[in-house]
Every structure is written in structure tokens, then in C-alpha cells.
C-alpha positions in Angstrom: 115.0 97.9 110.4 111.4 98.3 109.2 110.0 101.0 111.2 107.0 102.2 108.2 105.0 100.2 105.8 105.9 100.8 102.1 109.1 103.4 102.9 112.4 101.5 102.7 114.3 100.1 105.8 117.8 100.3 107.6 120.4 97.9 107.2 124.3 97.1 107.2 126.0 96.8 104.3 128.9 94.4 105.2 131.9 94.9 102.9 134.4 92.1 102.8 137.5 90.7 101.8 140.5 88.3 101.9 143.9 88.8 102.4 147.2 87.1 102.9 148.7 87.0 106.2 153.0 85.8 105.5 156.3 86.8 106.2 157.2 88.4 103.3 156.2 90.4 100.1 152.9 88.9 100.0 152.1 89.5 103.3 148.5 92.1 103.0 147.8 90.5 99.3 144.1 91.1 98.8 142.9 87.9 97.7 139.9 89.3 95.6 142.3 91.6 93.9 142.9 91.3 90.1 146.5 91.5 89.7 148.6 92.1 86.8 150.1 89.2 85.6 148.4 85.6 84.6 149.4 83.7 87.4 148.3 86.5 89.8 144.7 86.9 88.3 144.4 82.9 87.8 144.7 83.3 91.8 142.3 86.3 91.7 139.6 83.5 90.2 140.7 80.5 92.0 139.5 82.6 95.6 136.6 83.7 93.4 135.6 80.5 92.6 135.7 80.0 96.2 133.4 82.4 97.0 131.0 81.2 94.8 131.3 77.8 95.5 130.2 78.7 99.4 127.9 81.1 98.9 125.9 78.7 96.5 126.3 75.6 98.9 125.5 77.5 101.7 123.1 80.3 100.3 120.6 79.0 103.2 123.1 79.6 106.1 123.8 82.9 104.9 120.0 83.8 104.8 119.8 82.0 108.5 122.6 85.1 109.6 120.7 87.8 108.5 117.4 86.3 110.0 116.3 88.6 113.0 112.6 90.3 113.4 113.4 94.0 111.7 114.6 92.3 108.9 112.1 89.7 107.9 109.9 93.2 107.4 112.7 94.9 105.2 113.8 91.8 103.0 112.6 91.7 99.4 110.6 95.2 99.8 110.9 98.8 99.3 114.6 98.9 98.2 115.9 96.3 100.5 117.6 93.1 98.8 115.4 90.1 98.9 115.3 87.1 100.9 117.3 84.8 97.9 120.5 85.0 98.4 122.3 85.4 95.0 126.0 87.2 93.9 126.5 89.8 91.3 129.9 90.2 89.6 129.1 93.1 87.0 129.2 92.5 83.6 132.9 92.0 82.8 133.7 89.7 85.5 130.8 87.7 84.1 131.7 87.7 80.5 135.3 86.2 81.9 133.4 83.5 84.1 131.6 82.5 81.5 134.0 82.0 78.8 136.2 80.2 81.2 132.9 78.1 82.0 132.3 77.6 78.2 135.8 76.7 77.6 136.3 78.9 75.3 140.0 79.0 76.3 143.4 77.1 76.4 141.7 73.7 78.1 145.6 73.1 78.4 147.6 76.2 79.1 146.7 78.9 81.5 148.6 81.5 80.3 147.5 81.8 76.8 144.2 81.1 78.6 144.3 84.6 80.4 145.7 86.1 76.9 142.7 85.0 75.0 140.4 86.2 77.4 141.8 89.7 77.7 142.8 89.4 81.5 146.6 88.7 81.1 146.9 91.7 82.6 143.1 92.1 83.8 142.7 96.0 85.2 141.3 96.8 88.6 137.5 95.9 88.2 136.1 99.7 88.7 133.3 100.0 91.4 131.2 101.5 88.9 131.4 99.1 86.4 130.3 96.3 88.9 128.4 98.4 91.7 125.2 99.3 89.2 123.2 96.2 90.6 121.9 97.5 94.5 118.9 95.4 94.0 121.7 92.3 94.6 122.4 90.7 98.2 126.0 89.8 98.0 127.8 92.1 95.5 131.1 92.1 93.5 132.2 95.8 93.8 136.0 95.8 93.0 138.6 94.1 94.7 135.9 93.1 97.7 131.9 91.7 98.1 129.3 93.5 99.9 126.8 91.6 101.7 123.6 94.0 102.0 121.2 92.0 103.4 122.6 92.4 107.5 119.9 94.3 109.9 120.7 97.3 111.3 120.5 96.1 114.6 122.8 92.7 114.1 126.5 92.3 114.9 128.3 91.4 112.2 129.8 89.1 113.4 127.4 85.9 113.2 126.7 86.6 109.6 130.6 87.3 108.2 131.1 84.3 110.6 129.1 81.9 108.4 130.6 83.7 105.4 134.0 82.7 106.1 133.0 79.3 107.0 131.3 78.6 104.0 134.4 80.2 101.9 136.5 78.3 104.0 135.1 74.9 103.1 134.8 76.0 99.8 138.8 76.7 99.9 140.0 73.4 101.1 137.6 71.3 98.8 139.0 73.5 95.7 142.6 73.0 96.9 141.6 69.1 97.2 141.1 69.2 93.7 144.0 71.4 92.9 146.2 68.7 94.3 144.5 66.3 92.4 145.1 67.8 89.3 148.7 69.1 89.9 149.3 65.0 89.5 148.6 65.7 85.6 148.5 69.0 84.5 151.7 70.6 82.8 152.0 73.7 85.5 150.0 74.6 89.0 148.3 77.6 87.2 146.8 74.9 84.6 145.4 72.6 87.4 144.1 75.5 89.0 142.0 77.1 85.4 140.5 73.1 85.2 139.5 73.5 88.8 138.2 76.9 88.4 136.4 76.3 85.1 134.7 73.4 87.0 133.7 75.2 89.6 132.0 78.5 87.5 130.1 76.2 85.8 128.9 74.6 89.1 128.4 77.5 90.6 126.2 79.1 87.8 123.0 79.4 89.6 124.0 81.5 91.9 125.0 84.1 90.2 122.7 86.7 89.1 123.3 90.5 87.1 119.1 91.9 86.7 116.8 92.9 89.0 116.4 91.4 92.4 113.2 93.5 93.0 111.5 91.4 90.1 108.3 88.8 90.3 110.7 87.3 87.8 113.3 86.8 89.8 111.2 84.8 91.7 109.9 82.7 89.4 113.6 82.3 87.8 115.4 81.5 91.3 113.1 78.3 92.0 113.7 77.3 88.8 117.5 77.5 89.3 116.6 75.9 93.0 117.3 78.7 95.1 116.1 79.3 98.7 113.3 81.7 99.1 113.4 81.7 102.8 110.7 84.8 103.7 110.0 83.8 107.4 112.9 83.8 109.9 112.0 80.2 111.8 112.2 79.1 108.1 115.8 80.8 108.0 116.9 79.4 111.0 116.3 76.1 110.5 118.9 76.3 108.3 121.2 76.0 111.2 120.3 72.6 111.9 120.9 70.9 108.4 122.9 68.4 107.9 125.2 70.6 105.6 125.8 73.0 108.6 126.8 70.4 111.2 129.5 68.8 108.5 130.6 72.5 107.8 131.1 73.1 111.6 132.3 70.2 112.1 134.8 70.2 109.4 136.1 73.5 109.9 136.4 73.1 113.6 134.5 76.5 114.5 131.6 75.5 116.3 130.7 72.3 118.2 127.0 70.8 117.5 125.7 71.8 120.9 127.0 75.8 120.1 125.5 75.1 116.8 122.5 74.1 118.3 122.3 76.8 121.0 123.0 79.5 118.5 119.6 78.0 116.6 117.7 77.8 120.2 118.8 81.5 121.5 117.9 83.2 117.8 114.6 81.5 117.9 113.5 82.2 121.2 114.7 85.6 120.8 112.4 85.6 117.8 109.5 84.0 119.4 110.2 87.0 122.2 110.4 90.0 120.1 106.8 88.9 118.0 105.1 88.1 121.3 105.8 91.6 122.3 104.5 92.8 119.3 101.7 91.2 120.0 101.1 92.8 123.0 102.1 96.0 122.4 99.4 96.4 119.4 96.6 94.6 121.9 97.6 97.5 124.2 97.5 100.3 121.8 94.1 99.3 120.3 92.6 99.0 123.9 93.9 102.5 125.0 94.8 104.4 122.3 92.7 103.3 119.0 89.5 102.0 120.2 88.7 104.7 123.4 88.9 107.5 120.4 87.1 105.9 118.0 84.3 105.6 120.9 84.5 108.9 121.7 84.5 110.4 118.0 81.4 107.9 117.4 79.9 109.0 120.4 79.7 112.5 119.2 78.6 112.0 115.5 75.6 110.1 117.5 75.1 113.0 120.4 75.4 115.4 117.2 73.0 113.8 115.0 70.4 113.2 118.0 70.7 117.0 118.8 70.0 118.2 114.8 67.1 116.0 114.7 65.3 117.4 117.9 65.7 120.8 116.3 64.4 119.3 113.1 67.4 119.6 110.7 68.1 116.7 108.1 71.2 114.8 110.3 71.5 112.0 107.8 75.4 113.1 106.4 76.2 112.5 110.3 74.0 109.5 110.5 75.9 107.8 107.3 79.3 108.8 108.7 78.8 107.5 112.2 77.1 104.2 110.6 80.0 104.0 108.4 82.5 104.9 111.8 80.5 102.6 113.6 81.4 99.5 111.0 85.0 100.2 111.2 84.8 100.2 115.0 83.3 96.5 115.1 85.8 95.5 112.8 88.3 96.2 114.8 86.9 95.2 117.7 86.4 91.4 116.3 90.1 91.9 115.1 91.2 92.6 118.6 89.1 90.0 120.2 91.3 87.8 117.4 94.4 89.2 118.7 93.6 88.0 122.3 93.0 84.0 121.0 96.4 84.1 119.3 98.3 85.7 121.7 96.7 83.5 124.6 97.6 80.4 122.4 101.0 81.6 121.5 101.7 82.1 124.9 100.8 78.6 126.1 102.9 77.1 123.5 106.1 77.6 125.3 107.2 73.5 125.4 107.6 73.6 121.5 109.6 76.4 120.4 109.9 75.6 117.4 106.2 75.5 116.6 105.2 78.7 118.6 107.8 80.1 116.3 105.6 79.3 113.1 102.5 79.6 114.8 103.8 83.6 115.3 105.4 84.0 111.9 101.9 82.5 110.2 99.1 83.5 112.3 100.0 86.1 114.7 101.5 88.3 111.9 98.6 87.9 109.7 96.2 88.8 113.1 98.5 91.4 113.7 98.5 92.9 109.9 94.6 92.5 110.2 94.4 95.1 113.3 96.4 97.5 111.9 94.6 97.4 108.2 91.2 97.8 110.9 93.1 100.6 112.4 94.4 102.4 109.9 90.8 102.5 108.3 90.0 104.5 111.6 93.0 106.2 111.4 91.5 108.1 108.1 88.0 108.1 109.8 88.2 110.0 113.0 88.4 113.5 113.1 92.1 115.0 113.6 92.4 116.7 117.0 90.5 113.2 117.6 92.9 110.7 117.1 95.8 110.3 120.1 98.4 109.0 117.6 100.6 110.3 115.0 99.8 109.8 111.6 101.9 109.1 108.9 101.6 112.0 106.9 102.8 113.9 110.4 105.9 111.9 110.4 106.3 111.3 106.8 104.9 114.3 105.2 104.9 117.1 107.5 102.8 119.8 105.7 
């Protein structure tokens, strides 16, 4: 997902939908269609509301699907959405949402309700009026969401899984109310505008139209109490809340022991994939970074030893193997650092869950260490010197 520091990542932009499955003129009805006629767009926001309503209650499952090693790299940086799962509905949608929200409609009759809004007969929502926003996670873009923030390498399947379980809760505790207020209400279409104005306005935090990219955003998404969930063991722990056994458990999909084995293989699978990381850099340093930075240091000394016998002023390749020589300690005492963490990882293998954060906190930062110690050779050591390829080779072939 991740494979260069600073350049943009892969990943999977999931597009999704709901339809209706019947035997007869309904049957295919896209769910998160506008239609043309009151009742049918009053539907339209009823399944929207629905959407909302499980993607704000469950914002931290959805961030626990996405959570595999690529992508805790990619999330958040360089063009990739970030790790706070939010929804954008373009401009229009949101003007309607929020009027409806506001009541500033009919609080008794839906159909004059859809009049004064302007969506009697609301049009197809175009993808380019609601598709400007790629810095958003889980976008609105006409008559379907798309869910950005999957890996490359993931399945869909575990993440649109969770979707539809979250949406699915969200459906039968909106049609619990429906039937509530069906008791009361003059027509189904009213009962369902009350249940749908109740649930934009609880909704509201989720939603989000600016920039996803932003310190801001940040700032503004704790504020609303949003997850910031930057680490996947953080994201995965999400699995094991209380709000995602009851979900499971509710909808039927998955019993607490496949919950918890989903959590357990994920994890470990994570702990796996950072532990070979580990070992890969420790190997590359060894063999690859340190044995030329020897040998290039080696010869600025055999150099500057030779000048000097024949009496020529060596000090330019004095300073530069001094300076080479400074960057090779460095990253010596940054490997030597390497070797503790990964010993210690290793030996934590009774408590996942804590070699898990021990990996995400320490052994990334070692790891980030090495390779800031290495790239500082990298720009060091003569060309035809260094065994690896550089970024500008790959990059920025010139």
C-alpha cells in the first residue's frame, strides 16, 4: 500500500450500494437512489439516514476493517484518506439534510415537506456535484458511497462486511421507530420525515464536506468525538467493544468466539508482518548499508593517508571521511537498537496484545530511526558505492 516515503499509496476504492430484492416491480430498486416522486425520495433519506446512523455508531469498526500493515503507512498522508472515518454527501444533499435537521419543513406533512425543500421530485445527485471531496473516506457520489480507505492488498469482504452490519442495525433500530411513530402520525411517509429528521440531527458529526488532509480536521474531529485511530492494534481493538459483540450478536452474523478469532488472527498477522520488517531492515543494514559505508570510509582514509605521504593538503578528504565516519556510528548504535527491540519483541509472544503496541510504538520508531541513519548514508557514499537503489533511480530516473 505504502511502498515510498512522501509519494502516495495504493488502495481500493470500495463502491457500494443497496438494492431491493422482491417479486415484483420493485425488485433491483437501488435504495440510495433519489427517485422522483415524494414518497420515493422520503425512502431515498430514510436508507440514508441509515447509513449515517451506522457509520457514526460504528465509525471505529469500520476503521478496525481497513486496519492491515500497508495501510497504517498510507492513512492520513500523501493523498490517501485519513485514519477518521467521516461521510461526505456534496453540497446539495447537505443543504437538504440540514434543513430537514433544522426543521425547516412541514413538522406534520411529508409531502409538502419534500415541496418546500425542492426534492419533490429531487434529480439524480450528479457524480460531479458530490464527487469534488477525494480527501473524504466514505463518500456520497450519486446513487451509491465509496469507501476509499481499503488496502490494496485486503479482500473486501471483512470491511463491506462490517459496513452492512453497522447499516443493518442502523435499519432495524430506524424501522423500530418508524413503527412507533406510525401509532400517531397522519401517513407512513410522515412517521418516517420525524424519524429521519431525528436521526440527521444525531448523526451530524459524522458528516463532513472540507478537507480531510487538514491539521484542522484534526483538531475539529475530536472536538466532534471522532476516532482518530492511527495505529492498527488501536483499530483492532475495536473488534472487542462492547458495541461490536451487541451488533454481532444482534444481527446474527458472527458468534463472540468468530468475533474474537477475527481480532486474534488480524493481530497476530500484524505482529507477523512488523516483526519481519524488523528483520528484514536488521539484515539489509548488516549486508547491504553498513559493509559499503565501510568500504567507501575505508577508502577516503587509504586516500587521504596516501595524499599526505606525498605531501598534498588531504584535509577535504579528512572532513568528508570524519563526517562519513559520524554517520557510520550513528547507524551502527541504531542497529545495535534494532537488535534489543527485536530480541524483546520476539520474547513477547504470551501477550499478543502487548507485543502488538510494543511493535507499533517502539519498533516503528527504531525502525524509522535506521532508515533516517541510512538514508543520511544513502546521500553520503559515493554512487557506484552504494549496493542499493536510490530513490531518484526509481522515482526520478534522469
Amino acid at each position: 500500500e505504502k511502498p515510498f516515503a512522501g509519494i502516495n499509496g495504493s488502495g481500493k476504492h470500495c463502491n457500494w450500494s443497496m438494492a431491493i430484492a422482491a417479486d415484483n416491480q420493485l425488485d433491483g430498486t437501488n435504495l440510495l437512489k433519489p427517485g422522483k416522486t415524494p414518497h420515493q425520495n422520503i425512502r431515498f433519506l430514510l436508507f440514508l439516514a441509515a447509513v449515517l446512523k451506522g457509520v457514526h455508531k460504528h465509525a471505529g469498526l469500520l476503521r478496525a476493517g481497513i486496519a492491515v500493515t500497508g495501510n497504517e503507512h498510507r492513512l492520513g498522508a500523501n493523498e490517501a484518506p485519513p485514519a477518521i472515518i467521516s461521510a461526505f454527501l456534496g453540497s446539495g444533499l447537505t443543504q437538504v439534510i440540514e434543513d430537514i435537521a433544522a426543521g425547516n419543513t412541514s413538522p406534520t406533512n411529508a409531502e409538502q415537506a419534500m415541496l418546500k425543500l425542492g426534492v419533490a421530485k429531487l434529480p439524480e445527485v450528479e457524480q460531479d456535484n458530490t464527487d469534488r471531496n477525494r480527501t473524504s473516506p466514505f463518500a456520497f457520489t450519486g446513487a451509491k458511497f465509496e469507501f476509499r480507505a481499503v488496502g490494496a492488498s485486503q479482500s473486501i469482504a471483512f470491511p463491506v462486511m462490517l459496513l452492512q452490519a453497522a447499516v443493518a442495525e442502523a435499519i432495524a433500530e430506524l424501522t423500530a421507530e418508524l413503527k412507533k411513530e406510525i401509532t400517531t402520525a397522519k401517513s407512513t411517509d410522515d412517521a418516517a420525515l420525524t424519524v429521519v429528521r431525528k436521526a440527521f440531527k444525531e448523526t451530524s458529526a459524522v458528516r463532513f464536506e472540507g478537507n480531510n488532509y487538514s491539521d484542522e480536521w484534526v483538531v475539529e474531529a475530536n472536538r466532534r468525538g471522532l476516532l482518530n485511530l492511527r495505529r492498527t492494534p488501536e483499530a483492532l481493538a475495536q473488534l472487542r467493544t462492547d458495541a461490536a459483540k451487541v451488533l454481532f450478536d444482534n444481527t446474527g452474523i458472527l458468534t463472540q468466539i468468530e468475533l474474537e478469532s477475527r481480532y486474534h488472527v488480524r493481530l497476530e498477522r500484524y505482529v507477523k508482518d512488523i516483526l519481519i520488517e524488523l528483520h528484514t531492515l536488521q539484515q539489509l543494514v548488516d549486508t547491504q548499508v553498513l559493509p559499503a559505508s565501510y568500504a567507501y570510509l575505508g577508502q577516503l582514509a587509504g586516500a587521504a593517508g596516501q595524499g599526505a605521504s606525498a605531501g598534498i593538503n588531504m584535509q577535504p578528504i579528512v572532513d568528508a571521511a570524519n563526517a562519513t565516519s559520524k554517520l557510520v556510528s550513528a547507524l551502527q548504535q541504531k542497529r545495535t537498537e534494532l537488535a534489543k527491540v527485536t530480541a524483546k519483541a520476539e520474547h513477547m509472544h504470551d501477550d499478543l496484545a502487548a507485543q502488538a503496541v510494543y511493535l507499533t510504538t517502539t519498533g516503528c520508531e527504531t525502525m524509522a530511526e535506521v532508515r533516517d541513519a541510512s538514508d543520511a548514508l544513502e546521500l553520503a557514499i559515493a554512487d557506484d558505492q552504494w549496493p542499493l537503489p536510490r530513490y531518484r533511480e526509481m522515482l526520478f530516473p534522469v
